[in-house]
N, C-alpha and C positions, 0 to 999 in steps of 0.2 A: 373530648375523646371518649367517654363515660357515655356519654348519648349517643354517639356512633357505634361503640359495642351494642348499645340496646337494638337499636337498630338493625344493626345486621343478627343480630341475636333469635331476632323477629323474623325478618326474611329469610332466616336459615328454616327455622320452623316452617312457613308459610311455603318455603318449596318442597321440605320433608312431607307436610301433610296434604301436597298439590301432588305429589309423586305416588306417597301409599295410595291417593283418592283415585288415582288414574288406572295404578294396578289393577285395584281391586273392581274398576268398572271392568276391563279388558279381560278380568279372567271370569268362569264361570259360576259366580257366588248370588247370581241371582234366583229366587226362587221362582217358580213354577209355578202361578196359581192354578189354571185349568190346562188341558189338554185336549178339550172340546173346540172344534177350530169357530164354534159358533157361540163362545162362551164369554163373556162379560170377564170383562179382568178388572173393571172397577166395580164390580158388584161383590158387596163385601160376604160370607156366609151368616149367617144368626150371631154364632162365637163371636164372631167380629166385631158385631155391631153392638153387642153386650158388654165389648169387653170396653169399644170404643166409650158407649155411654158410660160407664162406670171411672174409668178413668179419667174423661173431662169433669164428670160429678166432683169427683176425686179432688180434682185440680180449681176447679172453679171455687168448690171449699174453701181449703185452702188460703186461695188467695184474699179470700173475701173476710178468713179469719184472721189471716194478716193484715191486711188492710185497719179493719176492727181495731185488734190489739195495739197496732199504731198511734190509732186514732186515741185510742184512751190513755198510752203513753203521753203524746203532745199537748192533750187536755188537760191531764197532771200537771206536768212540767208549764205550761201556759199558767196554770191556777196559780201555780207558787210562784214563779216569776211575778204575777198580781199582784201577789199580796207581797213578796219582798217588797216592789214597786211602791203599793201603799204606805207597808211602814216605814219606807227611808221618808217620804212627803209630811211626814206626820212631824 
């Protein structure tokens, strides 16, 4: 019964954020990049493209510092697990 509340718990969600999503396509909340009828809408300005590199730099960091930190957590814990390992054999 417990699992069937989660359930619809979820689906209630999933039609709440399927109904704002639909609003908010239908009304006028999209921005305007140009106004030039010959103008590139995927062409990003300078700002853009600054701001885009900066923030993947950003992110890629990041993740990589994470990753890192992980890595030298599990090497820890792996070392001492060893050597417990060793001296129960002993």
């Amino acid at each position: 019964m417990k699992a069937l509340g989660t359930v619809a718990l979820v689906l209630l969600i999933l039609l709440a954020g399927g109904a704002i999503t639909s609003n908010m396509l239908s009304s006028d909340l999209a921005i305007q990049q140009t106004t030039d009828p010959s103008g590139d809408f995927l062409t990003a300005t300078p700002d853009q493209a600054v701001a885009f590199i900066l923030v993947t730099g950003f992110i890629i960091f990041n993740v990589i510092g994470a990753g890192l930190t992980l890595m030298i957590v599990f090497w820890l814990l792996n070392r001492q697990v060893t050597a417990v390992r060793q001296e129960s054999n002993n």
